[in-house]
Structures are given as C-alpha cells and as structure tokens.
C-alpha positions as a Python dict, from the first residue, in 0.01 Angstrom:
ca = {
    (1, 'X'): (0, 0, 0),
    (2, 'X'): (273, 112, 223),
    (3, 'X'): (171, 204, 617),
    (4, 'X'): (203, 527, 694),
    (5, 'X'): (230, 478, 1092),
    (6, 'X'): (407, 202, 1261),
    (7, 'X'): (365, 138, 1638),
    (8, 'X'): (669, 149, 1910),
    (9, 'X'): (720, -256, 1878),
    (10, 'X'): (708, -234, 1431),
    (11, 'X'): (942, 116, 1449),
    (12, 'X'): (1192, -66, 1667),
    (13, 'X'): (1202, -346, 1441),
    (14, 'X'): (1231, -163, 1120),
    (15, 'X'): (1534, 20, 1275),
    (16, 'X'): (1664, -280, 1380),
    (17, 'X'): (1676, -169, 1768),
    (18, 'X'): (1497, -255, 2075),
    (19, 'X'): (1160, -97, 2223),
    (20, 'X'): (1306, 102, 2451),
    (21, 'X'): (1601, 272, 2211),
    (22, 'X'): (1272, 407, 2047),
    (23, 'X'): (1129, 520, 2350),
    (24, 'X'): (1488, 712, 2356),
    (25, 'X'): (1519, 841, 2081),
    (26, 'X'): (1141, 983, 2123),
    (27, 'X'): (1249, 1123, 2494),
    (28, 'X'): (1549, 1327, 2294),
    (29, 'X'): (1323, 1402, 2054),
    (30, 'X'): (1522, 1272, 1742),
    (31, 'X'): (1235, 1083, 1696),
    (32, 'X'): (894, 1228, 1600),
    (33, 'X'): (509, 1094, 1710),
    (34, 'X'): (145, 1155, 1662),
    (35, 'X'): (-102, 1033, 1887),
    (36, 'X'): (-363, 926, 1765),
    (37, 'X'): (-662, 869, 2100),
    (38, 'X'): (-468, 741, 2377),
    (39, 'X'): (-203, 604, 2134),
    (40, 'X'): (150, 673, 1981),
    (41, 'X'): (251, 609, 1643),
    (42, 'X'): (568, 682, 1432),
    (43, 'X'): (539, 784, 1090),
    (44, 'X'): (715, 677, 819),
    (45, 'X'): (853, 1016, 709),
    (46, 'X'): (1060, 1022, 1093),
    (47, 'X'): (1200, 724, 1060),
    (48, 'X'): (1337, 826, 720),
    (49, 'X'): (1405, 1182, 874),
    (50, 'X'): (1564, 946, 1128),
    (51, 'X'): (1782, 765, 935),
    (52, 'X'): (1909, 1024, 715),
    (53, 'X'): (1992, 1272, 1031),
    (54, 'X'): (2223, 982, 1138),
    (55, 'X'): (2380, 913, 826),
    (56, 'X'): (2417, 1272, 771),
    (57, 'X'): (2569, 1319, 1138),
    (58, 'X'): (2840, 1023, 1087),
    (59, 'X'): (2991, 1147, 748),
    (60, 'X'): (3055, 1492, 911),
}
C-alpha cells in the first residue's frame, strides 16, 4: 500500500532536497500541507502537483 502522507524529513527525501527547501517551498506555498493534531504532513498528490508545476514551468 502506498502512503498517502509523508512527513517534512520523507518529502525532502523523495524530492531529493533538504528539510528546509521543503519548509520553503511550504512558506511560498508551492507546496501544500494538512495538519493533522499538532503535526504537518505532505500528501502525495502535492508532491506530484509539485513536480509537475515545475516541469511544466521549465518547458515554457
């Protein structure tokens, strides 16, 4: 079963980036959270939404 949410530390590493380019990229808001209690959590669809934003912003 795939996850669904991924904390800071697992988003940074999927993206291949440091911990704090996520925090970034949440504080520009190109980066969508939920909070779930007292903590954050990236889904998968924004780090696809992500991805594809950037790709989609480099062929233009």
């Amino acid at each position: 079963m795939q996850k669904v949410l991924y904390t800071m530390e697992e988003a940074a590493d999927l993206l291949s980036v440091g911990r704090s380019t996520v925090y970034d990229l949440i504080r520009m808001r190109l980066l969508e959270t939920v909070k779930i209690g007292r903590s954050r959590r990236v889904t998968a669809a924004a780090l696809t939404e992500l991805v594809e934003r950037l790709r989609e912003q480099e062929a233009a």
